[in-house]
C-alpha positions in Angstrom: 125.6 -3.3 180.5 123.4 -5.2 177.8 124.7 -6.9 175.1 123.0 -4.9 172.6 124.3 -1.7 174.3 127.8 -3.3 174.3 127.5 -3.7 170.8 126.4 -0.8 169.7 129.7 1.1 171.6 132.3 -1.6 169.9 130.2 -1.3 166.7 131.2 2.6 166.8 134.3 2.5 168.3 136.5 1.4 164.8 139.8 0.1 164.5 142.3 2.2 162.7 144.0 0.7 159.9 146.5 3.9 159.0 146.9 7.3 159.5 143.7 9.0 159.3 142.0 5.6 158.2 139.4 3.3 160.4 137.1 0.5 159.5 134.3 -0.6 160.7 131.8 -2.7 160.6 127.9 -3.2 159.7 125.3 -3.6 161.5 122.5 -6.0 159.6 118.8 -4.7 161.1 117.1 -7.2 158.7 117.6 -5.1 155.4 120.7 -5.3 153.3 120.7 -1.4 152.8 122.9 0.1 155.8 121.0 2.6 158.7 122.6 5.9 158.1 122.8 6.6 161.4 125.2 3.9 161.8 127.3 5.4 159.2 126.9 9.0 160.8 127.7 7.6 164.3 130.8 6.1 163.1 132.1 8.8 160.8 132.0 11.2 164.0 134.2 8.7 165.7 136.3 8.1 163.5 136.7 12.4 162.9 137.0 12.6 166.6 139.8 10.3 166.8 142.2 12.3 164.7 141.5 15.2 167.7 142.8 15.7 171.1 140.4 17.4 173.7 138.0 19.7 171.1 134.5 18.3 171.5 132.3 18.6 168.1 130.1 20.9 167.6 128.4 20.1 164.6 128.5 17.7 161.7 127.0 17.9 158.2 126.6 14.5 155.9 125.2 13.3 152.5 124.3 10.4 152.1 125.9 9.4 148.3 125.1 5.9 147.4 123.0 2.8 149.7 125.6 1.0 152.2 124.9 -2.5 152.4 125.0 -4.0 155.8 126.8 -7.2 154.4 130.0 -5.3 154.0 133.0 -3.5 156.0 132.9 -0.1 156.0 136.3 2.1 155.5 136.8 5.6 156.7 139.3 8.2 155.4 139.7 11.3 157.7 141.1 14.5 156.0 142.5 17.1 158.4 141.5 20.3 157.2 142.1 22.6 159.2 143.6 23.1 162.9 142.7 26.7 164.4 143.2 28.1 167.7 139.8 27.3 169.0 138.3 25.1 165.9 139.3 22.0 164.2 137.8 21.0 161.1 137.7 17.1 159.6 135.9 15.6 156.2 135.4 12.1 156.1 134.4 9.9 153.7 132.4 6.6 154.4 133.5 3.7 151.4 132.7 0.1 150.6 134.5 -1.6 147.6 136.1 2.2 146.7 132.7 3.8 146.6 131.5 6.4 148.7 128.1 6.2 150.5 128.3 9.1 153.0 130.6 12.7 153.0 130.8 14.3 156.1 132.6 17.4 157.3 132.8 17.5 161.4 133.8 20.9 163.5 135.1 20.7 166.6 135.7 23.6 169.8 138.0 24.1 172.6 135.3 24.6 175.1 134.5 27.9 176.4 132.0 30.3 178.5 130.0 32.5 176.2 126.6 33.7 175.9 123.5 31.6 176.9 120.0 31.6 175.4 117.4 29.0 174.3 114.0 27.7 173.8 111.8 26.4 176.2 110.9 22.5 175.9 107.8 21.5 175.2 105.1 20.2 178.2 104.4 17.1 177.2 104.1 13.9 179.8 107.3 12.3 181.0 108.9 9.1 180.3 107.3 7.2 183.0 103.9 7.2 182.1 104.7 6.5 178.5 105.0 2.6 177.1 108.2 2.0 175.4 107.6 1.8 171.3 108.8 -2.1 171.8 105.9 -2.9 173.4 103.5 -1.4 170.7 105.4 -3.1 167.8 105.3 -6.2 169.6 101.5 -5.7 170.6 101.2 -5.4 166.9 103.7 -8.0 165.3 101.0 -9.8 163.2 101.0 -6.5 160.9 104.6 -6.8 160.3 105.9 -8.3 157.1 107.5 -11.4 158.2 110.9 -10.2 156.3 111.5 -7.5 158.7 109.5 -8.3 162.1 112.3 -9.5 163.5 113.8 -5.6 163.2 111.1 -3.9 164.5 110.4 -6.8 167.3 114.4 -7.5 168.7 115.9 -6.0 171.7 117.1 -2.4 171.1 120.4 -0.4 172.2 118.3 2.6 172.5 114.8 2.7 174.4 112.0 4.8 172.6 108.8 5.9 174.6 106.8 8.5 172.1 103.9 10.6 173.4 102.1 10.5 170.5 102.0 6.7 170.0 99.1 5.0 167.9 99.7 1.2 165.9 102.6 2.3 163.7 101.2 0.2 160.6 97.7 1.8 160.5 98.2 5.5 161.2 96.0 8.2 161.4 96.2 11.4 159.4 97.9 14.0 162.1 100.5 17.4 162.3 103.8 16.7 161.3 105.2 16.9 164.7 106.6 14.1 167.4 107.6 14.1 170.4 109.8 11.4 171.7 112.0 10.1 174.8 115.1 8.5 174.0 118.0 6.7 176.5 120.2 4.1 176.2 119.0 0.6 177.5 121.9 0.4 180.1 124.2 2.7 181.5 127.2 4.0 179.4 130.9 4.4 180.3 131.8 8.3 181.0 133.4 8.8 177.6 131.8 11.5 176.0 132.5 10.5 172.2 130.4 7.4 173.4 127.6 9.4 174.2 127.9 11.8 170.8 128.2 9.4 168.5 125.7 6.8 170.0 123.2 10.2 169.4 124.4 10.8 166.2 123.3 7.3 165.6 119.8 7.5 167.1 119.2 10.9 165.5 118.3 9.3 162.3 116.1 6.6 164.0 112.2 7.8 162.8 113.4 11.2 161.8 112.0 11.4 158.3 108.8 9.3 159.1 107.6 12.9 161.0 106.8 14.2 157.0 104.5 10.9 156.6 102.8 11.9 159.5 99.9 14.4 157.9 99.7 11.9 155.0 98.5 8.7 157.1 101.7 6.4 155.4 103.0 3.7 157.2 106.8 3.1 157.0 105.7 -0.1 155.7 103.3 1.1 153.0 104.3 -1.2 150.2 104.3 2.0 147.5 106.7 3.9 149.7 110.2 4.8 148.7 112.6 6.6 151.6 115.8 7.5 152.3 118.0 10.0 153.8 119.2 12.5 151.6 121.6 14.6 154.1 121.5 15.1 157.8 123.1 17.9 160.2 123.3 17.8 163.8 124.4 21.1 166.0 125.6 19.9 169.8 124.9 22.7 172.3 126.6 21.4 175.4 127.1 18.1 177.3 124.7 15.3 177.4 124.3 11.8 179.1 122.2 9.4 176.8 121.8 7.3 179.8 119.4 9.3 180.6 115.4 10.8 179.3 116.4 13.5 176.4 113.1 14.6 174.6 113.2 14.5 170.6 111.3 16.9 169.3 110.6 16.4 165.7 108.7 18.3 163.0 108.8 18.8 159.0 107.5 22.2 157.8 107.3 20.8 154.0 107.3 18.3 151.9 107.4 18.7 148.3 109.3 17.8 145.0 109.7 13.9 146.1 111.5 15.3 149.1 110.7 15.5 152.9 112.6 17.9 155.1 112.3 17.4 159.1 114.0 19.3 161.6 114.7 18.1 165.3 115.7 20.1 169.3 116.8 17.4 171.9 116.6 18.3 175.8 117.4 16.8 178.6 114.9 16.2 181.7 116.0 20.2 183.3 115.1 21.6 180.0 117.6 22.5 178.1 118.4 22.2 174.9 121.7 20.1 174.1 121.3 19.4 170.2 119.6 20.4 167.0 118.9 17.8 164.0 118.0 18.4 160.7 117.8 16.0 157.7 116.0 16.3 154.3 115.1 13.0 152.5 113.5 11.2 149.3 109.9 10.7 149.8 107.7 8.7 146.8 104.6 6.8 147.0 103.8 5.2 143.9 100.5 2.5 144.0 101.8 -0.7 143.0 99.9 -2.5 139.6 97.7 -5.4 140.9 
């Protein structure tokens, strides 16, 4: 397994610190504001350690205040309700007694029911793609030297998108992606690893789909954005050791906020999650 892999699992593993209470810690990608997919990835784990053998289904977070990737983070679990076949947690996500992220987390004794979904998207596989590494590191003179070492480091999670163009000069386009996503390495069995490692990566380039008909790069020095909320819906088991497809589009942007929605499948075409996130969007030019 590589190290960055390794410390993605530890970093979202937590330690528990009381009943119904975990910390954990940050992960610094070159900004002092947290990723919030960090904090969603480790709110699930935390939630899903309070729970014996009831998988989640589906989590819904707001993101309340900037984390800052300098400090510990501390979760507090609240059981709200055990059912016969659902479980219900909220968590909150502090630093320094203030919250930055409320999530509530259901989880279901698994069970046969009824089957239906939508077809995946034909689009070229994984193999013939170039991972997105490669294309930031093709272009690494464009990157502000204060976070080139983000975008240019060794990742946890591989991304190979089919519509890929130089990230820092994009063209004006739909607002829709479609992108291939695995761990770097294979992952222990655990399927908590695997859920919560998505829940991380779900958030990675989500919003940046509503820049996409405007021609803004992340990096436009004008550009204001952050995750407002984000919900993800798992359908059934997943390995994220191996190809899922991302599929990410935003039917509107308006009012200084962008809202995207996402289906993941796996590689025999079915679906196994649903994303959806709305965030701040402003572009303001800056005085000469």
């Amino acid at each position: 397994m590589s190290e960055v892999v390794n410390n993605l699992i530890e970093l979202l593993k937590l330690e528990s610190i009381g009943k119904y209470r975990f910390r954990g810690h940050s992960q610094d990608l070159g900004y002092r504001k947290l990723f919030g997919g960090q904090v969603i990835g480790q709110a699930l784990s935390a939630a899903a350690q309070t729970i014996t053998d009831r998988p989640p289904h589906s989590l819904h977070a707001y993101f309340l205040r900037p984390g800052d990737a300098t400090k510990s983070i501390e979760f507090e679990v609240e059981n709200v309700r055990d059912g016969g076949s659902f479980s219900v947690r909220r968590v909150v996500a502090s630093q320094e007694g203030k919250a930055i992220i409320a999530m509530t987390a259901s989880f279901q004794v698994e069970e046969e029911g009824l089957e239906h979904e939508v077809a995946m998207p034909n689009v070229p596989g994984p193999e013939v793609l170039e991972p997105e590494l490669k294309i930031y590191r093709e272009h690494a003179e464009e990157i502000p030297d204060y976070v080139r070492d983000l975008f240019t480091a060794e990742r946890p999670i591989e991304y190979r998108i089919v519509e890929a163009q130089n990230p820092f000069r994009p063209r004006h386009g739909i607002a829709k992606r479609h992108m291939w996503i695995k761990s770097s390495s294979p992952l222990p069995d655990d399927p908590l690893i695997h859920q919560s490692m998505l829940a991380y990566t779900s958030d990675y380039g989500f919003l940046e789909t509503a820049l996409m008909p405007h021609g803004i790069s992340i990096i436009h020095p004008g550009l204001s954005i952050a995750s407002l909320d984000h919900a993800i819906w798992f359908h059934r088991p997943f390995r994220l050791d191996e190809w899922l497809l991302y599929v990410a589009d935003s039917p509107a942007t308006s009012g200084g906020r962008g809202y995207v929605r996402g289906q993941i499948f796996n590689q025999q075409g079915l679906l196994v999650a649903s994303t959806t996130q709305e965030g701040l969007i402003r572009v303001r030019e800056r005085k000469k």
